[in-house]
N, C-alpha and C positions, 0 to 999 in steps of 0.2 A: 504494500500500500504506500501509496507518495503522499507525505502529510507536508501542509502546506501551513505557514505562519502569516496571518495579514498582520502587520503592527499598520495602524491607521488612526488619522486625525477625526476624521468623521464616520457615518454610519453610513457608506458609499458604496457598502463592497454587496449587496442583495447582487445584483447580475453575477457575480463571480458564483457564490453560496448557487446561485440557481444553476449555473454552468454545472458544478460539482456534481449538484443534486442530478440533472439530465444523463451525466458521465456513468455515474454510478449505478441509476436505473437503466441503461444501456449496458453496460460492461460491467457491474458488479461493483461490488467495494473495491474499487481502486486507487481513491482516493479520498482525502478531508481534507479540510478547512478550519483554522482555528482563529478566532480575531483579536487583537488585546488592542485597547485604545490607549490613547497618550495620555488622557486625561487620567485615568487610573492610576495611571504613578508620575503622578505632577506632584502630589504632595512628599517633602524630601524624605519622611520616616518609612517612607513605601520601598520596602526592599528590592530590587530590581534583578534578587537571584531565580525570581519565578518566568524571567523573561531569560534568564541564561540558559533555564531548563527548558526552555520550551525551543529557542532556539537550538539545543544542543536536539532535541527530540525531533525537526522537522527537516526533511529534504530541501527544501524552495521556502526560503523569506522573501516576502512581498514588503515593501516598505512607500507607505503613503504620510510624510509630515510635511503637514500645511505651514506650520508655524513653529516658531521659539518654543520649546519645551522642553525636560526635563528627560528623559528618557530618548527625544531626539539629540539630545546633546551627546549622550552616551552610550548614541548606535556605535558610533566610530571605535571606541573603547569596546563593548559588546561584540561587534563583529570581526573587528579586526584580523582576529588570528581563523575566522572560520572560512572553511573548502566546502560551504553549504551552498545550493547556488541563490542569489540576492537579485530581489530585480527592486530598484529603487526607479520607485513608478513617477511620481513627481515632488515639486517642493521641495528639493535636496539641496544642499548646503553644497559647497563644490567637495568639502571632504568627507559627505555624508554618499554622495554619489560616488566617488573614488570607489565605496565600497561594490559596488554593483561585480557582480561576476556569472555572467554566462555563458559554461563551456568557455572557447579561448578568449572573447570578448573580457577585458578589466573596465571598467571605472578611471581607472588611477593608469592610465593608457595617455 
């Protein structure tokens, strides 16, 4: 199964979730979908090791930050050292995108 991470600023991602859902009632469980928003750990007391397991747990990071945040601050830190593939879809900071990697495509290119 290919498990998939949205980290996202907004509640945008329905078409993706339906994508999933269509895949999977076609061709089985193949895959998931898992969303964590930014706003959930804006506040600084919010441990941010439940976003290192989740990342360590999925195949494909999606990353959608609109804006200054806390958690976007600490993708670059967060991602850095991972061979996960990252598709940083918009709103990226030029070192937040560095992090993109698909297949031989870098970011940081």
């Amino acid at each position: 199964m290919i498990r998939m991470l949205a980290l996202t600023t907004l509640n945008n991602s329905s078409a993706l979730k339906k994508a999933v859902d269509e895949l999977c009632a076609t061709y089985g469980p193949i895959c998931e979908i898992r969303k964590i928003y930014f706003k959930d750990y804006e506040p600084p007391d919010v441990s941010l090791e439940a976003i290192s397991a989740e990342i360590s747990r999925s195949d494909i990071v999606l990353v959608d930050v609109r804006s200054d945040c806390r958690l976007g601050r600490n993708l670059p830190h967060l991602l850095k050292h991972s061979t996960k593939i990252i598709v940083v879809l918009v709103g990226a900071t030029p070192e937040t995108f560095s992090l993109t990697r698909m297949g031989k495509f870098r970011g940081d290119m």
